[in-house]
Phi, psi and omega in degrees: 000319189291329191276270201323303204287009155258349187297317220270325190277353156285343189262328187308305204199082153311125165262132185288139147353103182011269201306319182318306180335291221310302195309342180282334190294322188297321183283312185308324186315308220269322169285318172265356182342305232262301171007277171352279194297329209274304204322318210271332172310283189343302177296334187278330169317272202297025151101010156288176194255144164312108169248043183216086190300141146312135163226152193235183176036051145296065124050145203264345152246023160279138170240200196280350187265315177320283185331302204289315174275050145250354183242016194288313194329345197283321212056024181228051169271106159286309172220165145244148158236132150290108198256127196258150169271137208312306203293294199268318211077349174292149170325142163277343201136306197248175193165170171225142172245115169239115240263152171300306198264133149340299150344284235260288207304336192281300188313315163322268192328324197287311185305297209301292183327112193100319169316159157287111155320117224278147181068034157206219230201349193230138182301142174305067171326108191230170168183176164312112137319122170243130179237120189232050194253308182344111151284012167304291173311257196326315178301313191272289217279165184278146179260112191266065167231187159274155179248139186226137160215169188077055194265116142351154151269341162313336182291105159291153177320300195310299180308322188257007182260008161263344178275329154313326199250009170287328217230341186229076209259047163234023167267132162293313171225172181219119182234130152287085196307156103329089174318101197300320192273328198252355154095023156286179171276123172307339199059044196201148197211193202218114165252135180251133169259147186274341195221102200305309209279329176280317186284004145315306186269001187261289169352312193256327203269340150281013212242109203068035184223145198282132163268146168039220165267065133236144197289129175282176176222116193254138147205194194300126162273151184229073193287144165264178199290073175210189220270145158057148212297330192301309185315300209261036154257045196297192219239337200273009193081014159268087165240327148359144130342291165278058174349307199291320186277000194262322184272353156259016183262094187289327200265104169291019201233041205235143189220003174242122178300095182258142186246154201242163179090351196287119141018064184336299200303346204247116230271158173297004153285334204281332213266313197277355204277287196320316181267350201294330185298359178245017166144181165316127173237178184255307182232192184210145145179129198249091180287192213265164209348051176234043144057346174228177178228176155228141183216116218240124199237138189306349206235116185268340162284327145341281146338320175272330133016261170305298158341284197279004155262341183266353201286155159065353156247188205264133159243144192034235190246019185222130170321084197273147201247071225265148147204168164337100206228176168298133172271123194296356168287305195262124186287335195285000000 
């Protein structure tokens, strides 16, 4: 039985010659980007089987033609995708391959992991493709992810969704913001989980356990409200609540926070306790009754930090509302 039910998918899709292979894949990128991800939610949804491997620790000129000849020998590619980032077009690192069969896609991980990537020097990084890009998904379900900082500047997107997904195998993504001006790492990312109860305990049980060389520092991520994983981690720093003002802030050289909404009662010590845990500060200072503050940090990734950890939470008995502010010390 088993001998018939596999005979019909070699007469279905014979592998065609290089080239024929190539042109359809190409049209599928540019047409189908999305295809991919919704078919495969679908499939992982509705109790189909997974064919669609993760592949990591790409190299910045491996593209979809490299990726196929290292896997064409199976003859069973349905698509490859490079995930590039929106803003530059550069590689993120990472892609995906997707295999007619389960069988085949199974077969990979098992063969491939550990093999030498061909013209280079380092073993294939492979795993299960989880895709959580759907806008489907994200509007009903709660967005289950974490905030990780005090990230190595060494640490990849690949690297921290392996240290996570060694120990969680319900992550879905790893994302390592990116400084938009110098396309370093800030040194601080985002991991999402499919399963509230595994990020509960990666809260706790990662939380000082090593990325590279550095001890991570874990808390809540606080995202905002929109469809799908990119949007709302963007490469430009709107992750904030308040998007808009975290993405008008042009000048990267700017450390001082103004926070709005703040607590009459609540004195410049009380103001200096919360942020002072992201880092060094320079100054405190809440002037008289105008309801708000400024808190000014030796450091502008301290500052993006805090920002984006301290906004929409309670300082003294009222929720505060942080951006980006002038520091009322430089007269210019």
């Amino acid at each position: 039985m088993q001998h018939q039910m596999m005979q019909p998918q070699h007469f279905v899709a014979p592998p065609p010659p290089p080239p024929q292979h190539y042109v359809p894949y190409h049209h599928q990128y540019h047409h189908h980007g999305h295809a991919l991800l919704q078919q495969q939610q679908q499939g992982s949804g509705g109790g189909g089987e997974n064919k669609t491997v993760w592949v990591g620790d790409l190299h910045h000129w491996m593209d979809e033609n490299y990726l196929h000849s290292c896997f064409a020998s199976t003859g069973e590619i349905v698509s490859i995708k490079v995930i590039r980032n929106k803003q530059t077009g550069l590689s993120e690192g990472y892609g995906f391959v997707e295999f007619f069969s389960h069988a085949t896609a199974e077969k990979v991980l098992q063969n491939y992991s550990g093999m030498l990537m061909p013209n280079t020097e380092q073993p294939f990084r492979l795993n299960w493709a989880t895709f959580s890009t759907g806008e489907k998904r994200s509007e009903n379900g709660p967005d289950l992810s974490i905030f990780v900082g005090d990230l190595a500047a060494d640490v990849t997107d690949s690297l921290l969704h392996e240290t996570f997904a060694s120990k969680y195998p319900s992550v879905k993504a790893a994302k390592v913001v990116i400084d938009a001006n110098t396309g370093r790492s800030k040194g601080y990312g985002f991991v999402r989980f499919g399963d509230d109860t595994e990020r509960s305990q990666a809260m706790t049980e990662m939380n000082g356990a090593y990325c590279s060389s550095r001890p991570m520092r874990i808390g809540a991520a606080t995202p905002r409200k929109s469809s799908g994983y990119q949007q709302q981690y963007s490469s430009q720093g709107g992750y904030a609540s308040n998007g808009s003002s975290t993405q008008s802030d042009g000048d990267s050289s700017n450390t001082t926070i103004f926070v709005g909404g703040l607590d009459p009662n609540v004195t410049e010590e009380d103001l200096r306790q919360p942020f002072s845990q992201y880092g060094e500060l320079v100054s405190v200072k809440i002037p008289v009754g105008k309801g708000c503050g400024f808190v000014r940090f030796a450091n502008r990734n301290n500052a993006e930090e805090a920002l984006q950890k301290l906004n929409e939470t309670n300082i003294g008995k009222q929720t505060v509302r942080l951006s980006w502010g002038r520091n009322p010390a430089n007269k210019q």
